[in-house]
C-alpha positions as CSV (number, residue, x, y, z in Angstrom):
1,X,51.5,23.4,-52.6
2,X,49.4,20.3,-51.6
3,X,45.4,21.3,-50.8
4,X,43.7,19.7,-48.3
5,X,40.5,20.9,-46.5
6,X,40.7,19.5,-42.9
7,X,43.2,17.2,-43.4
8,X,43.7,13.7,-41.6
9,X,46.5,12.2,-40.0
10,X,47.1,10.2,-42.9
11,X,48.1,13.0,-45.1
12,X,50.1,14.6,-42.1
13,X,52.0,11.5,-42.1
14,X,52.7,11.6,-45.6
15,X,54.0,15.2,-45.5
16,X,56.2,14.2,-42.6
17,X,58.4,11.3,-44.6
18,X,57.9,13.8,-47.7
19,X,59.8,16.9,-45.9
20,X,61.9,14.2,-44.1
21,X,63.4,13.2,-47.7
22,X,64.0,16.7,-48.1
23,X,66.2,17.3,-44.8
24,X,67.5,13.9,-43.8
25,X,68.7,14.7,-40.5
26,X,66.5,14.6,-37.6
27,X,66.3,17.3,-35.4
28,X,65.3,17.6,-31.3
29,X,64.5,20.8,-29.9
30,X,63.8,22.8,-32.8
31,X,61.5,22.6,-36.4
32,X,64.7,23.2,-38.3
33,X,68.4,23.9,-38.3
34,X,70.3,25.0,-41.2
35,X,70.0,22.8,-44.6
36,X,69.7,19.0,-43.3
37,X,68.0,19.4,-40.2
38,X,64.0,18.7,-39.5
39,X,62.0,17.5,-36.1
40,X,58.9,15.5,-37.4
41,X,56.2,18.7,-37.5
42,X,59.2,20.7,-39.7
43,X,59.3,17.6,-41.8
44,X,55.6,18.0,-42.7
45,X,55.7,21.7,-43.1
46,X,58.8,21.0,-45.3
47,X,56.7,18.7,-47.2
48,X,53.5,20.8,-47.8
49,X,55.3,24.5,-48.3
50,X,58.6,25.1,-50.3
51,X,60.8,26.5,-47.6
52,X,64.4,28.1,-48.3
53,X,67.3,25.8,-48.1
54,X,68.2,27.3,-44.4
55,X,65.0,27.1,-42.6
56,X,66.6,27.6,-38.8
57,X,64.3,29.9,-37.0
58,X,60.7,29.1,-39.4
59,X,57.6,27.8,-37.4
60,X,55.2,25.7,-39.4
61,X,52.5,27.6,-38.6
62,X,50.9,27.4,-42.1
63,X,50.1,23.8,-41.0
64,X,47.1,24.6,-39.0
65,X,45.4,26.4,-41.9
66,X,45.1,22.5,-43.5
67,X,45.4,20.2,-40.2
68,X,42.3,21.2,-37.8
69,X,43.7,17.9,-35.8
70,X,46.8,19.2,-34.8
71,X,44.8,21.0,-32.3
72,X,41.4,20.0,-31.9
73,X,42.3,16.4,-31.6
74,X,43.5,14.9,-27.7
75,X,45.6,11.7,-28.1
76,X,47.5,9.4,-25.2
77,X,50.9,9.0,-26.0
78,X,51.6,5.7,-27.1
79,X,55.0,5.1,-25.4
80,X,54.7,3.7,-21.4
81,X,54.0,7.9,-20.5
82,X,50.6,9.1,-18.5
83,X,50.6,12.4,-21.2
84,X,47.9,13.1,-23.1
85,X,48.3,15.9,-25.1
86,X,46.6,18.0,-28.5
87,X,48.3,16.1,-31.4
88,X,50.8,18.9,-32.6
89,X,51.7,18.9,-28.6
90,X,52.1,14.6,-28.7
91,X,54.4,14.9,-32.4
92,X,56.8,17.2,-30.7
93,X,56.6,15.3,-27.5
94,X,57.5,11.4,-29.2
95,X,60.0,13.7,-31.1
96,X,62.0,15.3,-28.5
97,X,60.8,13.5,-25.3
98,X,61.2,9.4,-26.7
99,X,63.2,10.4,-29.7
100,X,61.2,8.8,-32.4
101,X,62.3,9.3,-35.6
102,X,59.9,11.2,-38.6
103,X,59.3,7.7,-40.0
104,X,58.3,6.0,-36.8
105,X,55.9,9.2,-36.3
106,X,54.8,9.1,-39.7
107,X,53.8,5.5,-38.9
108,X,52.1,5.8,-35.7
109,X,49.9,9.0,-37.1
110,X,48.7,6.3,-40.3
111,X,48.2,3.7,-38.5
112,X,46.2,5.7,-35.5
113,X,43.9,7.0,-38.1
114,X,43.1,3.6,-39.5
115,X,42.2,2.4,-36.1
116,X,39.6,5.1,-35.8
117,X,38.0,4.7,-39.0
């Protein structure tokens, strides 16, 4: 298990193509379903826990314990959308709502970070 002490969106992004190698098919709707299938926050708890092979029904709730930005931190959605929404809100949303894939998540989260540093 990786430790982090209020970890960035950097190291969120790297959990997310980490768990995403570990379930290759994205999922919409849902953290997890069966053995293949991950939206981008299941990718990232997939990447900082070791989860069973059939993870349909788990919530990544462990990742708040090492994230404080997935909801303390208020970010405009980056598509053409008016939402602004807590991060872990805006991950599910650019997953479900413009169907990103983890990758293009994973991007977006490093490179947003970068810009505020």
């Amino acid at each position: 298990m990786h430790s982090f002490c209020e970890g960035n969106e950097r190291e969120l992004a790297d959990l997310i193509l980490d768990g995403a190698s570990e379930r290759p098919q994205q999922m919409f709707g849902a953290y997890f379903e069966g053995t293949r299938r991950s939206d981008a926050l299941g990718a990232a708890y997939d990447g900082l826990y070791r989860l069973p092979d059939d993870a349909t029904g788990i919530r990544p709730t462990g990742l708040y314990r090492f994230f404080a930005c997935l909801d303390n931190t208020i970010r405009a959605c980056p598509e053409s959308c008016p939402k602004r929404l807590l991060l872990d809100s805006l991950i599910i949303h650019l997953n479900d709502d413009h169907h990103w894939s983890r990758e293009q998540i994973a991007d977006w989260l490093a490179a947003s970070r970068s810009e505020q540093a």
